[in-house]
Every structure is written in structure tokens, then in C-alpha cells.
N, C-alpha and C positions, 0 to 999 in steps of 0.2 A: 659532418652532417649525416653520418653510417645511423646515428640511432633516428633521425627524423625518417629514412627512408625506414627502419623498423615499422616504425606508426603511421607508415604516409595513410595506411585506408582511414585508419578513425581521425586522423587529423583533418584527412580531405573532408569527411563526412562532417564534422565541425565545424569548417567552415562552407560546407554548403550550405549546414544548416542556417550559419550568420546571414549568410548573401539573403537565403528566404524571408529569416527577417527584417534583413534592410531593406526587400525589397516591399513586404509587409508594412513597412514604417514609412513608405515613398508613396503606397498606395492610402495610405490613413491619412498623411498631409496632402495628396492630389485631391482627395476625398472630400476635405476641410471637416475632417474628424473631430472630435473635443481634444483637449489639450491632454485631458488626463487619457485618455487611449493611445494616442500617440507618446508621449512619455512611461508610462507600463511597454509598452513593446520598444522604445528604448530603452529601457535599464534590463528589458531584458536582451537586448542584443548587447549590451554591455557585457553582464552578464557571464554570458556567452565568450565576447573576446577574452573576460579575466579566465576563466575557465580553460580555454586553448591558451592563453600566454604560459600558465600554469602550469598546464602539461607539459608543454617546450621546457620549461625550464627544470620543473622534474625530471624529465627524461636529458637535459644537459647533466644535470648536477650526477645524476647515476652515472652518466656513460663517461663525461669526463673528469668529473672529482674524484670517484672513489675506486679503488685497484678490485677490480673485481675478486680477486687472491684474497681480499682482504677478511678475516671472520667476521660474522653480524654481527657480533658483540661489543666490536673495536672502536676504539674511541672516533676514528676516521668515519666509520659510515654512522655511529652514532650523531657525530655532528652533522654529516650530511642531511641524516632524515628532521633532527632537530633543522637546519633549513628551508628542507621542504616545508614540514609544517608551517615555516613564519612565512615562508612565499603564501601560501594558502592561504592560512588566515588573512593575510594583508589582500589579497584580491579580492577576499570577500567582503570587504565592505565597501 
């Protein structure tokens, strides 16, 4: 968990920012909001969690997959960044 305490500020701040939106999304439905308001600020708290899960697992796959010795060229971190990219695309939709 050495690379999570690396990012603990921006990660913390990530999910504060979730918390404000959920807490955003609790005030919309105390409110009896429209549907479509309250759904736009869920997907974008969603959003948000794909976005932090993303990071975690970017920052797993560097610290633990690949030998930091390793050249950038190498097929090893080659396939890792090809990973990250499909973690990404795949949260984002």
C-alpha cells in the first residue's frame, strides 16, 4: 500500500470531493428535486468513483507490475500501459 500513501493528498481530496457530492445528491432528493437533477449529479458521482478507482489501479499496476529497472520501451511496461489504457476506457463508460 507504499504507492497509495504516495497519492494519499489527491486521493484524499477525491474523495472528499465524492462525499460533497453525495452529500449534494441527499440534499436534491430531501429537496424532492426532479429526477433528471438528481440523476446528472449521480452519474456524476459515479463519475468520480470510476475516476478514483482508476487511479488506484494505475498507480497498483506501476508500483506492482512493472520493475522499475525495466526500459520504457520493454515489452513489460509496454503491456502495462496498454492496461491502463483498457482500465480507463472501460470506467468510462
Amino acid at each position: 500500500m507504499g504507492h497509495i500513501a504516495k497519492e494519499k493528498a489527491k486521493l484524499l481530496n477525491r474523495i472528499r470531493r465524492m462525499r460533497g457530492q453525495l452529500e449534494a445528491i441527499e440534499r436534491a432528493v430531501d429537496a424532492d428535486n426532479e429526477c433528471a437533477t438528481v440523476l446528472q449529479q449521480a452519474t456524476a458521482c459515479r463519475g468520480a468513483l470510476d475516476g478514483f478507482i482508476a487511479e488506484v489501479i494505475e498507480d497498483h499496476i506501476r508500483e506492482h507490475m512493472v520493475d522499475p529497472r525495466e526500459p520504457r520501451d520493454s515489452p513489460q511496461v509496454a503491456a502495462a500501459e496498454e492496461l491502463i489504457d483498457i482500465v480507463h476506457q472501460y470506467l468510462k463508460k
